[in-house]
VOMI-962847 format. One record per residue (C-alpha): x, y, z; residue in one letter. Coordinates in steps of 0.1 Angstrom, whole numbers, plus 5000, padded with zeros to 4 digits. Each point is the difference from the previous one (the first is absolute). Layout:
# VOMI-962847
east, north, up, residuo
X, Y, Z, a
...
***
This chain:
# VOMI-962847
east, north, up, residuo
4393, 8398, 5057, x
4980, 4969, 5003, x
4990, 4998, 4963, x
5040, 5004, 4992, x
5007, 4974, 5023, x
4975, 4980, 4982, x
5008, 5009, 4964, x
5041, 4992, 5013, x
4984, 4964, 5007, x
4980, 5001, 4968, x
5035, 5004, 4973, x
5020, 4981, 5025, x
4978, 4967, 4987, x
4999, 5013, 4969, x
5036, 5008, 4997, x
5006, 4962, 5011, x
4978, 4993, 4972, x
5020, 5019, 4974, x
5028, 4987, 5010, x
5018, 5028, 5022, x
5009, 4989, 5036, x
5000, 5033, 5013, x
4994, 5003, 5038, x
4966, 5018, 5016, x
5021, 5031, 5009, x
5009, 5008, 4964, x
4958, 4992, 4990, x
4988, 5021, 5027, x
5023, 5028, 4990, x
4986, 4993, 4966, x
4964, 5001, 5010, x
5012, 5037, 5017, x
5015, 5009, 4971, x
4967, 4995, 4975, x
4981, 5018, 5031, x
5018, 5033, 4995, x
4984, 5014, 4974, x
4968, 5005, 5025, x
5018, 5025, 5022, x
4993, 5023, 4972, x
4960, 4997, 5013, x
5009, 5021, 5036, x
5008, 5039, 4978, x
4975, 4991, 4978, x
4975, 4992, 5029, x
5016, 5029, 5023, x
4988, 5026, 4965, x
4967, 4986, 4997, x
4996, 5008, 5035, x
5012, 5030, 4998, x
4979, 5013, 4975, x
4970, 4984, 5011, x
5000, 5020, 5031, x
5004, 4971, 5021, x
4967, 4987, 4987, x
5004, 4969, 4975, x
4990, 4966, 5006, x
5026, 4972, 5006, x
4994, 4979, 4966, x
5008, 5034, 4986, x
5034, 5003, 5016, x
5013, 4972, 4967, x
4997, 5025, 4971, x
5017, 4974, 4982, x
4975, 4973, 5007, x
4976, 4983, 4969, x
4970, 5018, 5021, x
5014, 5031, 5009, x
5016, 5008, 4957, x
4970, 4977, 4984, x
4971, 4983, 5018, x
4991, 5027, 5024, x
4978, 4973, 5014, x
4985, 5013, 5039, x
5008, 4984, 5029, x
4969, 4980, 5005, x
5008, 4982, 4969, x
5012, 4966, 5006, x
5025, 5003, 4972, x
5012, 5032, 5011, x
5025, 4986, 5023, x
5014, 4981, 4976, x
5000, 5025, 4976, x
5018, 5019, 5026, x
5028, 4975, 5010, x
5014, 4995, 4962, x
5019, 5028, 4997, x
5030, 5009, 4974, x
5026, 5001, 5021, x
4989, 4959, 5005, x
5008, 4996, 4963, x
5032, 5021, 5006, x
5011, 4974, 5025, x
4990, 4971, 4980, x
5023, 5015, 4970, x
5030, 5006, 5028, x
4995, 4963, 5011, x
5003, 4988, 4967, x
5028, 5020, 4989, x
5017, 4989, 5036, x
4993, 4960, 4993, x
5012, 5001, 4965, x
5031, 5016, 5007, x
5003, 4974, 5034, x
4985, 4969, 4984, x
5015, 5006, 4962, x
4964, 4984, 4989, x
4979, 5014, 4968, x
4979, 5032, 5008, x
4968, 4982, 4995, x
5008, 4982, 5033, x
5010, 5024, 5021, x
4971, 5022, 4991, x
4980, 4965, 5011, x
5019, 4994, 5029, x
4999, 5036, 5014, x
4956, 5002, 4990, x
4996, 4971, 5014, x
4993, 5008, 5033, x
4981, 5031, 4992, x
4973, 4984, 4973, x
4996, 4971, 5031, x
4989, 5028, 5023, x
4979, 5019, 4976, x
4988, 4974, 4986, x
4988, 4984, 5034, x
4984, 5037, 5010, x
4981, 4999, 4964, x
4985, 4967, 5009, x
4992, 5007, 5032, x
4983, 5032, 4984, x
4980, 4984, 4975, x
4992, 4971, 5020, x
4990, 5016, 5033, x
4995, 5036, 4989, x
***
């Protein structure tokens, strides 16, 4: 709930930036709204643990995750959680946001897809510095 309420205030500046003066109520809805494709996550974790009998570790529990489908990098890896935290349903949320600003804001594609990244290559970005960096 706290990252929606953060993501509400995120396209609330933004929207102010592209020009739409909508209030935080309507950007936090928004922010919800991009979130829901991760409630697909809970039957798909419930059916790994039920086949697993009741033994699977928790980065396993995002079968959707770059780790989990490509990497398969262990835990001890300090890339792994990374790895485990970019996920496709991320990219599915990034694709509703920009769908959602374009048809709010009326600007080009190529912004909203900016607009709606944005605060996801910041945070990534900042974890694979911190990675590389500080290992």
């Amino acid at each position: 709930m706290v990252m929606v309420a953060l993501m509400g205030i995120y396209y609330l500046f933004a929207g102010k930036l592209l020009g739409v003066s909508f209030g935080y109520e309507k950007w936090f809805g928004f922010a919800a709204w991009t979130g829901v494709p991760r409630l697909l996550l809970v039957p798909l974790s419930a059916l790994q643990i039920l086949t697993s009998n009741g033994r699977v570790a928790p980065e396993d529990l995002d079968m959707v995750s770059i780790n989990y489908l490509l990497l398969h990098l262990p835990a001890s890896n300090s890339w792994a959680g990374l790895a485990n935290s970019i996920d496709l349903v991320s990219l599915w949320s990034i694709a509703l946001a920009t769908i959602g600003l374009k048809a709010w804001t009326g600007r080009t594609t190529a912004t909203c897809m900016m607009t709606a990244s944005l605060p996801w290559v910041l945070f990534y970005g900042l974890w694979v510095a911190k990675i590389a960096l500080l290992g």
